[in-house]
C-alpha positions as CSV (number, residue, x, y, z in Angstrom):
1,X,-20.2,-12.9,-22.9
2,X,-17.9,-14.0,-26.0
3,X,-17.7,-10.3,-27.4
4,X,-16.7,-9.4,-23.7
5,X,-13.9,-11.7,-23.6
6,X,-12.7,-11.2,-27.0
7,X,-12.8,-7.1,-26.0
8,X,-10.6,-8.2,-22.6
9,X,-8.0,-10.2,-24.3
10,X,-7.2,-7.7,-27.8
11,X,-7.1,-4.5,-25.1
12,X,-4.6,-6.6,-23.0
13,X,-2.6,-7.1,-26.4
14,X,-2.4,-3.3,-27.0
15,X,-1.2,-2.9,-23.4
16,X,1.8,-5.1,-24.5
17,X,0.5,-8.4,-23.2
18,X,-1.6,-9.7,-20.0
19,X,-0.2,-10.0,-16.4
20,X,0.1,-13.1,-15.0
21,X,1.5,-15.4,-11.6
22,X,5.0,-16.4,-12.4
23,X,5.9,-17.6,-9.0
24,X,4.3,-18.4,-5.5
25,X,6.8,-17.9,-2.2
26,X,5.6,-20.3,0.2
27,X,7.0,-18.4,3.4
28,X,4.3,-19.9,6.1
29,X,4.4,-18.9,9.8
30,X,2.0,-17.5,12.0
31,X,0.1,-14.3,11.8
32,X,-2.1,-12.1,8.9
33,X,-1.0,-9.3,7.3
34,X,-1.1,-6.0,6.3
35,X,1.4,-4.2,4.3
36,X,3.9,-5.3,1.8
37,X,6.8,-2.9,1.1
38,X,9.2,-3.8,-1.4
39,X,12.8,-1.9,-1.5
40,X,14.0,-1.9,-4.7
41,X,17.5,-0.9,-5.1
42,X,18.2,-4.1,-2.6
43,X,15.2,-6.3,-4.1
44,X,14.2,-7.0,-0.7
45,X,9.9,-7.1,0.5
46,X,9.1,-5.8,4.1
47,X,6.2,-7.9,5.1
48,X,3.8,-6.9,7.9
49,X,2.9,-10.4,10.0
50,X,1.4,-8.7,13.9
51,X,4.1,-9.8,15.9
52,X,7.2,-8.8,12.8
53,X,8.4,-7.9,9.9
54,X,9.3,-10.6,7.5
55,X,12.0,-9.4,5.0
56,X,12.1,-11.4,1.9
57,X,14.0,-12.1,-1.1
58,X,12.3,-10.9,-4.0
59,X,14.3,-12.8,-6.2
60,X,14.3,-16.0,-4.7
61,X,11.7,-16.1,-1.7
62,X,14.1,-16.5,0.6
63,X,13.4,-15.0,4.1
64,X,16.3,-12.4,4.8
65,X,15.0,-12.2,8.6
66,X,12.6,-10.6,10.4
67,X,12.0,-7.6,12.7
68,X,10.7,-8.9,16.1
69,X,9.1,-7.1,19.0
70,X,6.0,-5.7,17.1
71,X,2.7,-5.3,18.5
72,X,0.1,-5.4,15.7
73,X,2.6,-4.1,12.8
74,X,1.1,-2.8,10.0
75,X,3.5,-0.8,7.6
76,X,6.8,-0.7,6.7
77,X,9.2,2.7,5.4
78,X,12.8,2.5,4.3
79,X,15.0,5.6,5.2
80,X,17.8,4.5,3.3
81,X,19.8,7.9,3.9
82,X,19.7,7.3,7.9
83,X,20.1,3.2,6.9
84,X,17.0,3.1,9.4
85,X,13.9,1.1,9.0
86,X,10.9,2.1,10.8
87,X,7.7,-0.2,11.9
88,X,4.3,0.8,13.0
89,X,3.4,-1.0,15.9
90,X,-0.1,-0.5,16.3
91,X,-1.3,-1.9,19.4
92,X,1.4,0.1,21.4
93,X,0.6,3.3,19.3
94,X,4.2,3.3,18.6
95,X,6.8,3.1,16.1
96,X,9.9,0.5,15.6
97,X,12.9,2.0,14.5
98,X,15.4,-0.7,13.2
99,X,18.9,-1.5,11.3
100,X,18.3,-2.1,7.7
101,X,21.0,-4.8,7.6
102,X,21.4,-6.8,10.7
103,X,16.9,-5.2,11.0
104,X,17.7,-5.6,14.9
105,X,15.2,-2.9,16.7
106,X,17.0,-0.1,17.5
107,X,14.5,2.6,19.5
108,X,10.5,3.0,20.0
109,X,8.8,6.4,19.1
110,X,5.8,6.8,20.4
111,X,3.4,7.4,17.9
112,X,-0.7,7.4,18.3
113,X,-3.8,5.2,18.8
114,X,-3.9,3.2,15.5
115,X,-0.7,3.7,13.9
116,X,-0.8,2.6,10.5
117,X,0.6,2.8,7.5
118,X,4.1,4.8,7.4
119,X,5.9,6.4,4.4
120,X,9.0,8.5,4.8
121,X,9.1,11.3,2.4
122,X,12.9,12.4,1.2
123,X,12.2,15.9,0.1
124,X,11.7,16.6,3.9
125,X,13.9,13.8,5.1
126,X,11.1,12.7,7.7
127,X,9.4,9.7,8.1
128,X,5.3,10.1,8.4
129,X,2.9,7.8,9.9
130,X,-0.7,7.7,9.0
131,X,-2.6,7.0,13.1
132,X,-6.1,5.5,12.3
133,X,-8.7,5.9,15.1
134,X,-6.1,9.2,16.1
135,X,-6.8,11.3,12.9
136,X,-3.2,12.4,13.0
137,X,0.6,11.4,10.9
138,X,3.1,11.5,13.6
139,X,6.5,13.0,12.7
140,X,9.5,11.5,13.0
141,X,13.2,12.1,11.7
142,X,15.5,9.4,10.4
143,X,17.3,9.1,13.4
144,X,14.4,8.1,15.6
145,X,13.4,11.7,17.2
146,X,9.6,12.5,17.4
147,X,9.0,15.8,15.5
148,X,5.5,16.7,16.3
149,X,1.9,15.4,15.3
150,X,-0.4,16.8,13.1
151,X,-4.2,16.7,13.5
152,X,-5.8,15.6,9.6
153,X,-9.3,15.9,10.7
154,X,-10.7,12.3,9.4
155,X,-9.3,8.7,9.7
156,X,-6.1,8.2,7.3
157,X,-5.2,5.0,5.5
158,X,-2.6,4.9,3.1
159,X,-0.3,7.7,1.5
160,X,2.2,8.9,-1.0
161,X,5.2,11.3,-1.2
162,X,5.2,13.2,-4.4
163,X,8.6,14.1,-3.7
164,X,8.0,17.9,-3.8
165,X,7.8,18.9,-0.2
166,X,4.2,17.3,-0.1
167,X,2.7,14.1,1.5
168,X,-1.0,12.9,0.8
169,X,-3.3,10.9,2.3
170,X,-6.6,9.1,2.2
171,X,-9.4,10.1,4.6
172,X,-11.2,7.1,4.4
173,X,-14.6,8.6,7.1
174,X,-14.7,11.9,5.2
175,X,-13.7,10.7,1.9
176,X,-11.3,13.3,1.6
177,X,-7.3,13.8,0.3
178,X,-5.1,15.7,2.7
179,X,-2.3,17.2,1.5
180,X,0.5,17.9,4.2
181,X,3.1,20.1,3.8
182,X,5.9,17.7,4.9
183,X,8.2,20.8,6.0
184,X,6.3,22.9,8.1
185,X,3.8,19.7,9.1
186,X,1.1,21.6,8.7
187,X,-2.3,20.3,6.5
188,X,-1.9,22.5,3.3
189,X,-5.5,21.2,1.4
190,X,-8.3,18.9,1.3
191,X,-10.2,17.3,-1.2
192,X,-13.1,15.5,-1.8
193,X,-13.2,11.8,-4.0
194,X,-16.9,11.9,-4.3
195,X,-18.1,9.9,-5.8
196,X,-15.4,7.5,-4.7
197,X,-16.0,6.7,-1.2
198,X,-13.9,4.9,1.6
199,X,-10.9,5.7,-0.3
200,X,-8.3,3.4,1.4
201,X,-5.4,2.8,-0.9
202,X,-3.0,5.2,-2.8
203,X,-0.6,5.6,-5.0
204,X,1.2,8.1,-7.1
205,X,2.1,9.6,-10.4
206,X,4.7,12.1,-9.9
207,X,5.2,13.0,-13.6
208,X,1.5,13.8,-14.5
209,X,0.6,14.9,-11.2
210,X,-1.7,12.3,-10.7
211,X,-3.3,10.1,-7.2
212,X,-4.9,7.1,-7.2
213,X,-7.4,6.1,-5.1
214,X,-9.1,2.6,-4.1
215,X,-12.2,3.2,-2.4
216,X,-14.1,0.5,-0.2
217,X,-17.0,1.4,-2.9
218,X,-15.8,-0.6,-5.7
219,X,-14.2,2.1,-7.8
220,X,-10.5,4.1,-8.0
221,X,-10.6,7.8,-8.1
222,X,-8.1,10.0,-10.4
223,X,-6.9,13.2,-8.4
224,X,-5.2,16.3,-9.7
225,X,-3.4,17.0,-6.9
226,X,-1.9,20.4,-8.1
227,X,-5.7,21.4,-9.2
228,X,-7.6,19.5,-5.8
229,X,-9.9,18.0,-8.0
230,X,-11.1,14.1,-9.0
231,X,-10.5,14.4,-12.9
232,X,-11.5,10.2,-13.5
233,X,-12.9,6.8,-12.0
234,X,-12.9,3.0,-12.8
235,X,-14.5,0.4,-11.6
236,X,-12.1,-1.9,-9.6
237,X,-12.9,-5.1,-7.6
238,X,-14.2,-5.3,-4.0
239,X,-12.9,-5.1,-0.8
240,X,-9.5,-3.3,-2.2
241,X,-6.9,-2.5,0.1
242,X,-3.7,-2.1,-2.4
243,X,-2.8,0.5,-5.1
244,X,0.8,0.6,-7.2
245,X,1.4,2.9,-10.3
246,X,4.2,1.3,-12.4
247,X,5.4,4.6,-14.8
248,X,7.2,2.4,-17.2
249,X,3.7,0.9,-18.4
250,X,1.3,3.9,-17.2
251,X,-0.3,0.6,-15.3
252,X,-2.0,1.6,-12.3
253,X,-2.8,-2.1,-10.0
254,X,-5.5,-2.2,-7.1
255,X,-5.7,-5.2,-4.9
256,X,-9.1,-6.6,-4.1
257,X,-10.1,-9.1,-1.7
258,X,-12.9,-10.4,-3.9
259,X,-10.6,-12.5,-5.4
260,X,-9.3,-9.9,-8.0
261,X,-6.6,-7.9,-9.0
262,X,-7.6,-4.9,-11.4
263,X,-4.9,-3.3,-14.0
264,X,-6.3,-0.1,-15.1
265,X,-4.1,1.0,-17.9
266,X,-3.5,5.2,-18.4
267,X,-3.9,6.5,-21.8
268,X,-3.3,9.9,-21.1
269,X,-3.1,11.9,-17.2
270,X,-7.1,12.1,-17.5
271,X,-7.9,9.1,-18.8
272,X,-8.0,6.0,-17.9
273,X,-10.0,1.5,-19.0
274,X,-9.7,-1.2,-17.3
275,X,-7.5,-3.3,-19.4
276,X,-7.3,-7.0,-17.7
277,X,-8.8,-8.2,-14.1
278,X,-6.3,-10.9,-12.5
279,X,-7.4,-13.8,-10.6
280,X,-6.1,-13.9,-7.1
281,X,-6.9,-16.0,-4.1
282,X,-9.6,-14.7,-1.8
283,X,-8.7,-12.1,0.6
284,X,-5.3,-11.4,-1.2
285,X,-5.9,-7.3,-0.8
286,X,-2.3,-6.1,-0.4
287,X,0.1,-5.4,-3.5
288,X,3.5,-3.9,-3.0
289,X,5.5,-3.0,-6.8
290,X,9.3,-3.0,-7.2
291,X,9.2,0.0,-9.9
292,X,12.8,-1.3,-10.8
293,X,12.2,-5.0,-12.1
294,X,8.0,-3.9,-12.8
295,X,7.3,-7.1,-10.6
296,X,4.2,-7.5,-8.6
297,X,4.2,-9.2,-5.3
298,X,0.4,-10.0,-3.6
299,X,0.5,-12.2,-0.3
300,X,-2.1,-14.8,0.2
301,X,-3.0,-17.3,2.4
302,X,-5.4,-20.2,2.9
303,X,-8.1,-19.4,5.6
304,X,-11.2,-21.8,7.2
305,X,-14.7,-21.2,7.4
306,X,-15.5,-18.3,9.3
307,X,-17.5,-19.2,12.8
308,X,-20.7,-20.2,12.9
309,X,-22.5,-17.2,12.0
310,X,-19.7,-15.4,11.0
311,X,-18.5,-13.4,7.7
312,X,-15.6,-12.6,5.8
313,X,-12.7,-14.7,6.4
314,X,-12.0,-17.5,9.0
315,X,-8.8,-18.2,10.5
316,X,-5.9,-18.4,8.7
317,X,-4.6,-22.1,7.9
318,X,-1.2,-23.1,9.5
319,X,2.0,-22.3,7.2
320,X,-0.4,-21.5,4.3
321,X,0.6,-18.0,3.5
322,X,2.5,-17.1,0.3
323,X,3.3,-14.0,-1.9
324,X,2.9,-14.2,-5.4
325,X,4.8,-12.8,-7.7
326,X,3.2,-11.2,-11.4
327,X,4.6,-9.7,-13.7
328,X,4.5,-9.6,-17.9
């Protein structure tokens, strides 16, 4: 095992030196979480917690405020054009629509069964939500109207924008891509990430044309998603539920709730090595990336034995979540 970690720490060293936690926010209050979104040009993370939206410093850890009234929130995505915020609300199959200063709730959209996660793609200047147990993205425009749904034939998790006109999306039953054609709101394509399967997180490379992947199955799939095509796979940790690309270090991150957090570095648009595996706190699957400051931010929290019986996770300890912060 020597040669192994010798091997880990001089491929870290060409990479330009290992990650690591510079900072822990203790934030506390009740609730899990699901996605963190950060906002870059105002350093600020949107933090899914059931019943809200926490909106925090990045900087400092500071909680900004929150947005109330959720029931079950899950994602977050920043229209800053329309200075609109909108919220999945997933247990009312419905969307939030708030004020990105005062982040007071301004209308709810109905959405669908499951509503998810929620990106808003500014090529189309429409806001997309990803509806679970629906199969379906519900439409919306910046200013709260409900455009239309469209049917993706599988169960989406997370998506990208590539910032073209196009908006794709994990199909986590079929293990599939969709592509949508954010314009006419129409599926375009569809993909297969075999052998990658259960992909659930995503993220993008706009310059090399390149998606990423994290499947359930332990690995991250490499799409061409001008050809349709899986062109590479890692390994990656278990139980991933998180994915950044940061284009200034040709990093790509996936969040694992085994307890690890796995930097694949790119060497070129079709290759790809795991150069360093982070330890994280159990259950610490989420990862949003500020692209701006190249800063990491992973919420955690304590949790008790799971019931008798039981697996996974137990309940989550009183005021013991955090987000911490890793960077270079």
């Amino acid at each position: 095992m020597r040669w192994l970690s010798i091997l880990t720490f001089l491929m870290a060293a060409q990479d330009g030196g290992a990650y690591h936690i510079t900072h822990t926010y203790a934030l506390g209050g009740d609730g899990t979480w699901d996605y963190v979104v950060p906002d870059p040009p105002s350093h600020r993370l949107f933090i899914a917690r059931q019943t809200r939206v926490m909106v925090v410093d990045e900087n400092s850890g500071a909680l900004l405020g929150e947005v109330p009234d959720i029931k079950g929130a899950h994602g977050t995505a920043i229209a800053a054009s329309s200075g609109h915020g909108f919220a999945t609300s997933g247990n009312d199959r419905s969307v939030v629509m708030f004020d990105l200063q005062t982040y007071k709730p301004l209308a709810r959209i109905q959405a669908a069964e499951d509503a998810d996660a929620i990106l808003y793609d500014a090529a189309s200047n429409r806001v997309f939500t990803l509806n679970g147990d629906a199969h379906s993205s519900t439409v919306i425009d910046p200013a709260g109207k409900l455009i239309t749904n469209i049917s993706l034939g599988g169960k989406p998790e997370y998506g990208a924008s590539a910032g073209d006109g196009k908006v794709y999306a994990n199909l986590t039953d079929t293990h599939e891509v969709v592509e949508i054609d954010a314009k006419s709101a129409t599926v375009s394509r569809r993909w297969s990430t075999e052998p990658c399967k259960n992909p659930v997180s995503m993220a993008i490379d706009t310059k090399r044309h390149r998606l990423f992947s994290g499947c359930r199955s332990g690995m991250l799939a490499v799409s061409d998603y001008q050809a349709g095509k899986i062109v590479a796979t890692t390994p990656i940790g278990a139980g991933t539920d998180g994915a950044a690309y940061d284009p200034a270090s040709a990093d790509v991150f996936a969040s694992n709730a085994d307890g690890t957090l796995t930097v694949i570095h790119q060497d070129s648009a079709d290759t790809y090595h795991v150069a360093q595996t982070i330890s994280t706190p159990s259950f610490s699957r989420n990862i949003g990336l500020d692209t701006l400051t190249h800063r990491l931010f992973v919420p955690s929290a304590k949790f008790g034995p799971p019931a008798a019986g039981g697996r996974g996770r137990g309940p989550l300890e009183p005021d013991s979540f955090s987000v911490l912060v890793i960077e270079k």
